[in-house]
C-alpha positions, 0 to 999 in steps of 0.5 A: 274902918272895919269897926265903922263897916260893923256899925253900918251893917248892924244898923242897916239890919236893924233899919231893915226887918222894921221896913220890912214890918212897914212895907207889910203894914203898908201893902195890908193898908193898900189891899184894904185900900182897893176892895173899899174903892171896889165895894164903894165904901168909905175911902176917906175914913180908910185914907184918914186911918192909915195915912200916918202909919204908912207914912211913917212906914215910908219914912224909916223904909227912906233912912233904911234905903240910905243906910243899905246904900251906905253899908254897899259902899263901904263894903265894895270899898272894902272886899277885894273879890267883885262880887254881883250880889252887891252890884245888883242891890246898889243898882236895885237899892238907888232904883228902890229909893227912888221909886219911894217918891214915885210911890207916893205921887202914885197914892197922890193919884189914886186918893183924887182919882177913887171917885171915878172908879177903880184907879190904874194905878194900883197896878204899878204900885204894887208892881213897885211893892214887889221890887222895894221887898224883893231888895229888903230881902236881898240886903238883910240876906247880904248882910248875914252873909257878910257877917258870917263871911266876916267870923270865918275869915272867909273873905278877904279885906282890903283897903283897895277898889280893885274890885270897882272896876268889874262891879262897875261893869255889873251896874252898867249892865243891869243899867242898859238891860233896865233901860233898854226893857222899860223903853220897849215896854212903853213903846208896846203899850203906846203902840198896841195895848194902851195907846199913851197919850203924848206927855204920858209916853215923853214923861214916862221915857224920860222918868225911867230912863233917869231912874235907869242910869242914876246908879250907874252914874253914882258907881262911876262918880264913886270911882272917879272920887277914888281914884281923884289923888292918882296921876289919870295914868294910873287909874286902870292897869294895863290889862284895863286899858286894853280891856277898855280899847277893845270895848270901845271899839266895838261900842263905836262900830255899834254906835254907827252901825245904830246910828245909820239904822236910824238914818235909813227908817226915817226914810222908810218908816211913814210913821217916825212919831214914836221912833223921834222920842224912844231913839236917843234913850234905845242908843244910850242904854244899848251902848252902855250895855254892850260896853259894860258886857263886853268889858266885862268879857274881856276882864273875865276871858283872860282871869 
């Protein structure tokens, strides 16, 4: 399994500097792509001389993101110390690969909306080129470490997921925190700066809000998948199980205490129009960040 670890990591890397030659390549398309709308230029032939190679771009970048994913599986299958570096890409690297498809709607848009003007859209997907390269760099830097952690026997292997449980943690904290702003965000916009239409503030909470729990979701459902041959009984030590009980009930006061905030404006705000579509996603992603922090505390406290 180590030998297969080594594979993965190498062809992880590989996958890795060549997404991030074509994610340069791309924003370069992107930039030229821009002024050419601003200066009115021929947006078609720029669209015709670019298309294939930055969807070719695009394509390595979605088998890179399928191998990175990968290798951070296996190797928080195999070292035993939690370790935030590789919580952070799982979360950012699922949340990365997602947004490919969001990028490529966003270009769908921008190519029909040019002739009105410059399209606004340009604004997000730049936004999303920063995140996909702040990732690259971050995985091809986790995997140098790792190498070298590797050759100087300074981390230590093991066949246990020990190491899950706290990781876990990291990911429903960087899950709830990434919910919670993106809600904010919109709410801003629709309320003050931009005011949203209807379908685009709905589609928006819901699409981020998706984006926002996946890697979650997969890290426990990786969890569950490990511990699937154990008796429920032995799935947490003790020391989990009370850290887990403190937790919840903490999440259960919150979760009422939230719940009668809620109660209470419907009657006092005169306007619960935004309130009716943003409340459910604020409640799940604020417990989900205060279970997963305060688990993480009590983990941590007593270590």
């Amino acid at each position: 399994m180590k030998k297969l670890m080594k594979i993965s990591n190498n062809t992880t890397l590989i996958l890795g500097s060549v997404s991030t030659a074509g994610l340069i390549l791309s924003n370069i398309f992107f930039v030229i792509l821009r002024n050419t709308i601003i200066n009115m230029g021929d947006v078609s032939g720029t669209l015709r001389i670019f298309e294939l190679p930055v969807a070719s771009a695009y394509i390595v970048s979605g088998f890179f993101h399928l191998s990175a994913i990968l290798t951070l599986i296996l190797q928080l299958y195999f070292f035993k110390r939690d370790n935030f570096l590789r919580a952070f890409l799982f979360f950012s690297g699922i949340t990365s690969f997602l947004m490919l498809f969001g990028d490529f709607a966003l270009m769908g848009d921008i190519s029909k909306e040019y002739i009105f003007g410059l399209p606004g859209e340009f604004t997000i997907l730049f936004f999303s080129q920063a995140l996909h390269l702040i990732f690259y760099i971050l995985m091809i830097t986790l995997i140098v470490l790792t190498k070298k952690s590797a050759a100087a026997n300074r981390e230590e292997i093991v066949l246990k997921d020990d190491s899950i449980f706290i990781n876990a943690q990291y990911i429903g904290i960087l899950s709830g925190i990434s919910g919670l702003s993106l809600i904010v965000i919109f709410s801003l916009l629709y309320s003050t700066v931009y005011p949203l239409p209807g379908w685009a503030l709905k589609a928006g909470i819901v699409v981020t809000s998706v984006i926002a729990v996946v890697p979650y979701v997969l890290i426990i459902l990786y969890w569950l998948i490990i511990r699937i041959r154990e008796k429920i009984t032995e799935w947490y030590d003790e020391k989990q199980y009370q850290d887990l009980t403190r937790s919840s009930l903490i999440a259960l006061i919150a979760s009422l205490i939230f719940l009668f905030i809620i109660f209470i404006l419907q009657y006092v705000m005169k306007n619960f129009g935004l309130l009716n579509l943003i409340w459910f996603p604020l409640y799940f992603f604020f417990i989900l960040l205060l279970f997963s922090a305060t688990t993480l505390f009590f983990n941590k406290r007593a270590g």
